[in-house]
Residue frames as qw, qx, qy, qz and C-alpha x, y, z in Angstrom:
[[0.258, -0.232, -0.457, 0.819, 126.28, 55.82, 92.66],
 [0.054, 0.875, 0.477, -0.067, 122.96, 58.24, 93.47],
 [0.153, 0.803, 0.211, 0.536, 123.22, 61.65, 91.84],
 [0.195, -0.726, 0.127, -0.647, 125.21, 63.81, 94.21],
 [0.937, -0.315, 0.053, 0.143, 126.49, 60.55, 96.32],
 [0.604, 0.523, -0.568, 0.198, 130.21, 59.85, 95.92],
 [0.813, -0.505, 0.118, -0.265, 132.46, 57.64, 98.43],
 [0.449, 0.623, -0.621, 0.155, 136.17, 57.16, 98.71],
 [0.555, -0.442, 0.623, -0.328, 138.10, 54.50, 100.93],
 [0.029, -0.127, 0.990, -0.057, 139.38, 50.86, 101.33],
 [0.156, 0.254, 0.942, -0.155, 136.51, 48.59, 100.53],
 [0.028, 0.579, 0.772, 0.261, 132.93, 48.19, 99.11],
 [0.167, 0.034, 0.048, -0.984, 131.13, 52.11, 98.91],
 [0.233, 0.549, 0.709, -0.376, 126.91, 52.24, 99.12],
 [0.154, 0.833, 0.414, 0.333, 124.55, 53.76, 96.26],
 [0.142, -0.968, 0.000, -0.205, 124.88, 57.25, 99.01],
 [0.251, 0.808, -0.362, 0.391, 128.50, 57.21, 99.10],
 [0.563, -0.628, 0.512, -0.164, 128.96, 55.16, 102.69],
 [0.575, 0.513, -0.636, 0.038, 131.54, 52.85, 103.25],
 [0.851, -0.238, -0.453, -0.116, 131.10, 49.27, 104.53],
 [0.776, -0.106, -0.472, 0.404, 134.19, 48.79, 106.19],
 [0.292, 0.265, -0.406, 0.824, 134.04, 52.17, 107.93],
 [0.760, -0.383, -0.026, -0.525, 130.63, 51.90, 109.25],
 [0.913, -0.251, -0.317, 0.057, 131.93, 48.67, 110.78],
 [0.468, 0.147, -0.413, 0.767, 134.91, 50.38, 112.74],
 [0.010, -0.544, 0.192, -0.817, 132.70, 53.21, 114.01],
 [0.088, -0.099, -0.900, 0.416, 131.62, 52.89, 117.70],
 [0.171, -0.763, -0.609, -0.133, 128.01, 52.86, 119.46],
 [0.209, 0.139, -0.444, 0.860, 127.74, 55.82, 121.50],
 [0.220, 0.111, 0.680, -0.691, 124.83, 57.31, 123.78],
 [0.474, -0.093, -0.418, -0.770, 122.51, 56.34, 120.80],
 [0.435, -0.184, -0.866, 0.165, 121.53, 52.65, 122.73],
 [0.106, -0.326, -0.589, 0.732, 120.94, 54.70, 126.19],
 [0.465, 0.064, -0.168, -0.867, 118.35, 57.71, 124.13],
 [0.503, -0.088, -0.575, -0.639, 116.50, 54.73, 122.65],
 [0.406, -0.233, -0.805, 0.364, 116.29, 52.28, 126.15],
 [0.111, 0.302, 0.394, -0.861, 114.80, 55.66, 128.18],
 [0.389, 0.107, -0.207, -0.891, 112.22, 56.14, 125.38],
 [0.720, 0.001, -0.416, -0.555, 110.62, 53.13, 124.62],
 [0.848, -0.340, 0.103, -0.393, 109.34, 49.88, 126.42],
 [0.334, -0.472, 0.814, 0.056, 112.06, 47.37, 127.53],
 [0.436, 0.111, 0.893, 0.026, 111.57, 44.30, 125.05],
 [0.536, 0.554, 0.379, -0.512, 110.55, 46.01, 122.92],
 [0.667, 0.064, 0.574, 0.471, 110.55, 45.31, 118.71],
 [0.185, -0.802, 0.114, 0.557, 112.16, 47.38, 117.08],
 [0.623, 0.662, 0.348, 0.230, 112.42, 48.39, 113.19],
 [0.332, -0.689, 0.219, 0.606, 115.35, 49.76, 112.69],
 [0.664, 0.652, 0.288, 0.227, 115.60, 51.50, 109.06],
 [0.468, 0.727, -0.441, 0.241, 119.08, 52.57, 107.32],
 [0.918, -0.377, 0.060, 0.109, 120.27, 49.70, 109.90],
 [0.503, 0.754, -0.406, -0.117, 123.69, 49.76, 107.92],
 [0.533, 0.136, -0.794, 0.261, 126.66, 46.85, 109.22],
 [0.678, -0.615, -0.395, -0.076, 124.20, 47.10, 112.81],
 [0.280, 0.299, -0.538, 0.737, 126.76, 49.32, 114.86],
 [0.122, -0.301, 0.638, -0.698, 123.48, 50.37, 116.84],
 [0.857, -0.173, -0.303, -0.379, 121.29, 47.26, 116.14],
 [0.802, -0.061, -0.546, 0.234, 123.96, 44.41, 117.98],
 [0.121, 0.147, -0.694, 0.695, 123.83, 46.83, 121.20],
 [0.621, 0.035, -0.023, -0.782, 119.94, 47.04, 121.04],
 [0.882, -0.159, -0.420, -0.143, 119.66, 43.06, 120.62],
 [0.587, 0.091, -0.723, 0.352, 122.01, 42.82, 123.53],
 [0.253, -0.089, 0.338, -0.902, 120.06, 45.21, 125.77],
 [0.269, 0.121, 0.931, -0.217, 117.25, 42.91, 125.15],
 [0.553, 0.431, 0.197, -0.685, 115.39, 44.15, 122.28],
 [0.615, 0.569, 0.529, 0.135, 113.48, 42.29, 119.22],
 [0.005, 0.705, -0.269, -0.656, 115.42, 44.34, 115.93],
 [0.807, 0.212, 0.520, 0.182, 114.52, 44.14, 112.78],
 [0.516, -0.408, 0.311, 0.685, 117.23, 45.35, 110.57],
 [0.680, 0.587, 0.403, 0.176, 116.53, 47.13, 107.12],
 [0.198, -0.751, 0.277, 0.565, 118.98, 48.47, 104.87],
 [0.802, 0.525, 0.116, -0.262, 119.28, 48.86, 101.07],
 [0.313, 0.718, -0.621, -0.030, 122.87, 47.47, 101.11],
 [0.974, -0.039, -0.194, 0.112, 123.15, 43.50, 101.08],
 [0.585, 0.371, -0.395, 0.603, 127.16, 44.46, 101.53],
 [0.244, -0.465, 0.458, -0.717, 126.20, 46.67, 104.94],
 [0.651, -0.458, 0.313, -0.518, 123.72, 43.60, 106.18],
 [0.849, 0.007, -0.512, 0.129, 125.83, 40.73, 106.04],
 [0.426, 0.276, -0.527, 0.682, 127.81, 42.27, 108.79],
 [0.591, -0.389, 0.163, -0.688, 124.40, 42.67, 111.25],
 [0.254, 0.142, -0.892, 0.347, 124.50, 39.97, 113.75],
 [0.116, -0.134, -0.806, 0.565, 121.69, 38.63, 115.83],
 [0.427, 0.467, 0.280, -0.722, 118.48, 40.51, 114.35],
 [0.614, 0.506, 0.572, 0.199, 116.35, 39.60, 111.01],
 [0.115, -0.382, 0.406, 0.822, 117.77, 41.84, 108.18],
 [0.436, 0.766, 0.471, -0.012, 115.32, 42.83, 105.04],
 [0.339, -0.343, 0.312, 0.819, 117.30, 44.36, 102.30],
 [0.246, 0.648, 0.630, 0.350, 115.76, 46.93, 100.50],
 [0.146, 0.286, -0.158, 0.934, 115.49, 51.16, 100.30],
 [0.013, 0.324, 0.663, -0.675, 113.17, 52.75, 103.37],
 [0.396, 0.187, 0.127, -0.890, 111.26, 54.57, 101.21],
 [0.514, 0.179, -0.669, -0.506, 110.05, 51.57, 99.27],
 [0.131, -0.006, -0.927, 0.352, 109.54, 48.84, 102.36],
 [0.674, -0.065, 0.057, -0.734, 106.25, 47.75, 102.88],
 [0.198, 0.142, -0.969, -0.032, 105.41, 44.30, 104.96],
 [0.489, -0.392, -0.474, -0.619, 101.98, 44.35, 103.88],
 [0.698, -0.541, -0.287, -0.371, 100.51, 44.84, 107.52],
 [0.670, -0.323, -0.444, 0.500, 103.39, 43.84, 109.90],
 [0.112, -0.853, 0.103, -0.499, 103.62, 46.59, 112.47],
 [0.777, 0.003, -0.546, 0.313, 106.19, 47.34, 115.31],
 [0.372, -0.822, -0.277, 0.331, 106.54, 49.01, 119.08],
 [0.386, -0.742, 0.167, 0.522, 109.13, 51.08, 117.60],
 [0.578, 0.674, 0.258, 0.381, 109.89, 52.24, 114.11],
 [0.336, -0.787, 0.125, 0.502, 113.62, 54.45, 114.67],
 [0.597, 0.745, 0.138, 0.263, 114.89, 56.57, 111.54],
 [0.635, -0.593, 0.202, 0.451, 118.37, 57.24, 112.91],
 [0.635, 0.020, 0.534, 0.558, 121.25, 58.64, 110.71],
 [0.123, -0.466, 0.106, 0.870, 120.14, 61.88, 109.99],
 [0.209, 0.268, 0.843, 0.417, 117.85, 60.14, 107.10],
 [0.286, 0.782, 0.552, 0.036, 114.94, 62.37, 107.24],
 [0.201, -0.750, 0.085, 0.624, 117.26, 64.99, 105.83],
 [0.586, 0.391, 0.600, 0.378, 117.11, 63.54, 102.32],
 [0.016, -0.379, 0.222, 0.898, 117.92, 65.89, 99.88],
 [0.140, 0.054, -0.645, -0.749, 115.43, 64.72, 97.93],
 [0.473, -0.090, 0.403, -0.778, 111.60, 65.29, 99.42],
 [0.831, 0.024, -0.233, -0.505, 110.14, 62.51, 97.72],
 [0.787, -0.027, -0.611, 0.075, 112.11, 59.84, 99.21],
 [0.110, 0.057, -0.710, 0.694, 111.68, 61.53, 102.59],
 [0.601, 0.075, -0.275, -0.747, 108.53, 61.85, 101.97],
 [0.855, 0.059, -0.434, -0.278, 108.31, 58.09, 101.17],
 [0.437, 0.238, -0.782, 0.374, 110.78, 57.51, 104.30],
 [0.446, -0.111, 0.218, -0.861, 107.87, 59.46, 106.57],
 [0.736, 0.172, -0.360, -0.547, 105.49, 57.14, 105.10],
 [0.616, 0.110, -0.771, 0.119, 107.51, 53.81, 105.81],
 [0.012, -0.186, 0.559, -0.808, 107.29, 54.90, 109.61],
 [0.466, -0.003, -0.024, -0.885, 103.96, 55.44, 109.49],
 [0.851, 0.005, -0.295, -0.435, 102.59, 52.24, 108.28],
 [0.750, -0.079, -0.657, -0.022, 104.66, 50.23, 109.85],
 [0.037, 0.187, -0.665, 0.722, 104.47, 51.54, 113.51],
 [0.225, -0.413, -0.882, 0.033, 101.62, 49.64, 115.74],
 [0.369, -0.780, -0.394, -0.318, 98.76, 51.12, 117.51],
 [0.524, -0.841, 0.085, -0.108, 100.33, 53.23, 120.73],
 [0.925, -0.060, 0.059, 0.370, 103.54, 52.78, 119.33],
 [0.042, -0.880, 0.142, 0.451, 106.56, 55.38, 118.48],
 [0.714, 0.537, 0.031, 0.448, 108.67, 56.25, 115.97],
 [0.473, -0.799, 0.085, 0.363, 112.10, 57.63, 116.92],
 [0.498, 0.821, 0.102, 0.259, 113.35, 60.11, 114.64],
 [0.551, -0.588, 0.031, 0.591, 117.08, 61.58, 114.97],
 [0.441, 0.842, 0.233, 0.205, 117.61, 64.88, 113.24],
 [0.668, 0.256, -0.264, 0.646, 120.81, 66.69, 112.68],
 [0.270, -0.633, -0.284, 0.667, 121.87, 69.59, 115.50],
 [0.152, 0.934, 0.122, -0.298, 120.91, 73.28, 114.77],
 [0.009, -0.795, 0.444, 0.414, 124.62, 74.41, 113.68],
 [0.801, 0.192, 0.492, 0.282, 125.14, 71.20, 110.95],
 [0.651, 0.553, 0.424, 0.300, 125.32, 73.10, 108.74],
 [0.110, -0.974, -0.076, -0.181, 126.76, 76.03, 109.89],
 [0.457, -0.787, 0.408, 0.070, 129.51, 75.37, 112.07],
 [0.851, 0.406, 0.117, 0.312, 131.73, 74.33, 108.78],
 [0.723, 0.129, -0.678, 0.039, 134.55, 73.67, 109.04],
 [0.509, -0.696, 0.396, -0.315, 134.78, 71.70, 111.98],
 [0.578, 0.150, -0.787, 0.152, 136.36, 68.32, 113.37],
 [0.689, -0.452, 0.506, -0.255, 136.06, 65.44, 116.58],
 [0.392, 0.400, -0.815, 0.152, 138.57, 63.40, 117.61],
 [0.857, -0.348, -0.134, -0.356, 136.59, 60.54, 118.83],
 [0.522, -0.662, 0.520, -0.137, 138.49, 58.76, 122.02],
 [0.900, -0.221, 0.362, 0.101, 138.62, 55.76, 120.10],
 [0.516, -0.648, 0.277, 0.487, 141.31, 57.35, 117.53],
 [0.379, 0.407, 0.632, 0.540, 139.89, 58.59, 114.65],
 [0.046, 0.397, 0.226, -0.888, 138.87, 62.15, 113.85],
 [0.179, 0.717, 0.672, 0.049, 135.78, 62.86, 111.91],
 [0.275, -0.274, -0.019, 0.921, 136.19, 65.93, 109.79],
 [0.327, 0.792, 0.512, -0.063, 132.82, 68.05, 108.39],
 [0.609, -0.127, 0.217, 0.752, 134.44, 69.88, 105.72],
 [0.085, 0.092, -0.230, -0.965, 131.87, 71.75, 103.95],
 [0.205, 0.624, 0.678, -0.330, 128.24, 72.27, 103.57],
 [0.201, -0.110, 0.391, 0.891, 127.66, 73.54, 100.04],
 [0.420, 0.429, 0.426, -0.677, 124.41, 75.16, 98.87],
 [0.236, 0.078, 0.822, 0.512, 123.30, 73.41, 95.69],
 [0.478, -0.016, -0.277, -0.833, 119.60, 75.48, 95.45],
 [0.680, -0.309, -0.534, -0.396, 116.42, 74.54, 96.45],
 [0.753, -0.580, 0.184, -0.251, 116.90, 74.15, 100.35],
 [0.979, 0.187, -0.027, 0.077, 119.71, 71.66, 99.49],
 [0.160, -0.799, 0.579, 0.017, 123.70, 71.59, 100.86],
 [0.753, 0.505, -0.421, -0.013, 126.19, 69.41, 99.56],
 [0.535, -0.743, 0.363, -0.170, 127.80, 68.02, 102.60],
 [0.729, 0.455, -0.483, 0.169, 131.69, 66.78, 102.38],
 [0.640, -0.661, 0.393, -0.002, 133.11, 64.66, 105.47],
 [0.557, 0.416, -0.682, 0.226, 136.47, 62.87, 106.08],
 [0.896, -0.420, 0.110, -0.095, 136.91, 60.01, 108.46],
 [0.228, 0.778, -0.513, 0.282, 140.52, 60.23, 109.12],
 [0.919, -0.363, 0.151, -0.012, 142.24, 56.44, 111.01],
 [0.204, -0.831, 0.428, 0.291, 145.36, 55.78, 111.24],
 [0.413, -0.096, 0.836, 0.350, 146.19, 53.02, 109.12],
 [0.370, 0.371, 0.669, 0.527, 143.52, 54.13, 106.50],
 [0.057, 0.435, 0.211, -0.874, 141.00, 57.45, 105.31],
 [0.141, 0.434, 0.777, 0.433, 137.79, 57.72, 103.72],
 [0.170, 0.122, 0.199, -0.958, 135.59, 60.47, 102.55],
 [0.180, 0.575, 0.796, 0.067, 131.85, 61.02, 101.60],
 [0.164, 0.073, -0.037, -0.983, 129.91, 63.40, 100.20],
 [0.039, -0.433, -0.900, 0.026, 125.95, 63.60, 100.28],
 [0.178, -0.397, -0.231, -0.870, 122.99, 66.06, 99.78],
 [0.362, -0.361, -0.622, 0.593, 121.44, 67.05, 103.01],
 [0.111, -0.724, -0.237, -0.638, 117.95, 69.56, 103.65],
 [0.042, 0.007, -0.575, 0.817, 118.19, 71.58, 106.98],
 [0.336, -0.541, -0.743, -0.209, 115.15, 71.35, 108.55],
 [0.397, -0.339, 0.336, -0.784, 113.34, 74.09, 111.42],
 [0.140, 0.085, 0.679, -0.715, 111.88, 73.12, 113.78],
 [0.431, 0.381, 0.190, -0.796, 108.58, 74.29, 111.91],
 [0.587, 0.431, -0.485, -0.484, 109.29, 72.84, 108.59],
 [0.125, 0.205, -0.957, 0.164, 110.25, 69.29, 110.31],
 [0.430, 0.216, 0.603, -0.636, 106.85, 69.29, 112.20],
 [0.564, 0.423, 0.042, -0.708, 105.31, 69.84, 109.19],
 [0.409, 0.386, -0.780, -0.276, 106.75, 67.20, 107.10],
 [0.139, -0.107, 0.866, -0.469, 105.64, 65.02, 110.15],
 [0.374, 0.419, 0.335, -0.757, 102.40, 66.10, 109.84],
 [0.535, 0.400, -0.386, -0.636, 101.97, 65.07, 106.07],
 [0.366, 0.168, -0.915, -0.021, 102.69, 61.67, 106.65],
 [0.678, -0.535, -0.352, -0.361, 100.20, 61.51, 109.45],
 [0.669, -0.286, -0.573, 0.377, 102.49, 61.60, 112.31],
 [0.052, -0.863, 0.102, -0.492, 103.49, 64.16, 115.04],
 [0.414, 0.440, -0.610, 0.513, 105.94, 65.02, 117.66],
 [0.711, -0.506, -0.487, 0.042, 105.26, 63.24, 121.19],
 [0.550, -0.795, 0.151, 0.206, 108.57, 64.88, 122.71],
 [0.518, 0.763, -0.324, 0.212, 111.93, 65.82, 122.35],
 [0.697, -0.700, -0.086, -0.132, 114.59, 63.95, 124.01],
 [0.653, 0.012, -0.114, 0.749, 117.54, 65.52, 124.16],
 [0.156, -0.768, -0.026, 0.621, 118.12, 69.32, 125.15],
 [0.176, -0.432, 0.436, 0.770, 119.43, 69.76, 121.45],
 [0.715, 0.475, 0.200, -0.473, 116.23, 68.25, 119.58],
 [0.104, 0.391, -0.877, -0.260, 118.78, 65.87, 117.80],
 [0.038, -0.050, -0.997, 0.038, 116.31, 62.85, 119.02],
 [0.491, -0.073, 0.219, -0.840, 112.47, 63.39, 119.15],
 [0.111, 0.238, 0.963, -0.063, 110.05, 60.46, 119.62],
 [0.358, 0.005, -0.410, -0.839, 106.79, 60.83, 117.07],
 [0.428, 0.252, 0.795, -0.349, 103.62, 59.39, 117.62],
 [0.093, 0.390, 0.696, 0.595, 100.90, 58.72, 114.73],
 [0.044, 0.343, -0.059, 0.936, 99.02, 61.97, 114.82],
 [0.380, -0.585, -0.320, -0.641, 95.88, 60.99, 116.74],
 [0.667, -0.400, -0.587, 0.227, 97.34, 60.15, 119.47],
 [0.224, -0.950, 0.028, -0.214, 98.15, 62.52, 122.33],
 [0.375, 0.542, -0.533, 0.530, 101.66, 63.86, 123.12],
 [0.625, -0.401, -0.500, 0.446, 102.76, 62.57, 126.99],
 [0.165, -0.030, -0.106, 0.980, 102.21, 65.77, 129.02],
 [0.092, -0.169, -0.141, -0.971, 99.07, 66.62, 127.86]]
């Protein structure tokens, strides 16, 4: 298990503490609809920390090209219908393939640990085409703040964010419970809030920059590679 990972629950756990068989219970939700409005119908689509494909196998049924990448063989046998490449994000390099879409979902550029966001920045970067995007989802303003809380998701499971410990260095310890009736699993995981400012900037080292935000909460923002121009301007 990674340093500061940990992962309780029925079935196979991940290096960062997730758990196979509860990633494969959880539903899609309005992630499918964000990414369809942003980017070109048909389009192909690199999807990195992919995990058992909850929102890759609505994305190939919506008609996109998805290629799957996740560094848990145990999370992509259970992707369906897209090529799969098992390996970590910061480390992925297919010497030259680029794709209309490169989407870091999953709260991933929050890495507690800057070099392997850094190196997740990076993966984006190189492997998004000419006039292509990169769609970046980043946690909401109060993550870290509005502790404790809980949602009871319609399909009958409740999702509890227990704590959000400060470990030094920009760095919170973050402890959830995923709470079903017939079983319960928890995680824990190191998580860096990010401004507004300090996100940009990270953006910015990697060579990329923000095109738009597209949600009202700045949860979703679609990046471009920095020389291009933001839509709008």
């Amino acid at each position: 298990m990674r340093e500061g990972y940990e992962g309780t629950g029925p079935g196979a756990i991940t290096p960062d503490g997730c758990a196979v068989e509860l990633y494969s219970r959880m539903p899609v939700m309005d992630e499918p609809d964000i990414i369809s409005a942003a980017v070109p119908a048909g389009a192909h689509i690199l999807e990195l920390g992919s995990g058992v494909g909850r929102v890759t196998h609505a994305l190939v049924e919506r008609g996109f090209t998805v290629t799957a990448v996740d560094e848990s063989a145990e999370m992509l046998e259970r992707v369906r219908g897209a090529r799969t490449i098992c390996s970590p994000i910061e480390a992925l390099d297919l010497g030259g393939e680029t794709f209309d879409v490169v989407m870091l979902a999953s709260f991933l550029v929050h890495s507690g640990d800057v070099e392997v966001r850094r190196g997740m920045l990076r993966t984006c970067a190189r492997h998004v085409t000419e006039g292509g995007c990169v769609l970046i989802q980043r946690e909401g303003a109060d993550y870290h703040t509005n502790v404790p809380r809980e949602r009871v998701d319609p399909s009958g499971f409740t999702v509890r964010i227990l704590s959000a410990d400060p470990q030094g260095d920009g760095v919170h310890s973050v402890h959830v419970e995923y709470v079903f009736p017939d079983a319960v699993w928890t995680q824990t995981f190191r998580s860096r809030p990010l401004t507004d400012q300090q996100f940009e900037e990270a953006l910015a080292e990697a060579g990329l920059r923000v095109d738009r935000y597209l949600t009202e909460d700045r949860v979703w923002v679609r990046v471009v590679p920095a020389g291009e121009v933001p839509q709008g301007e």
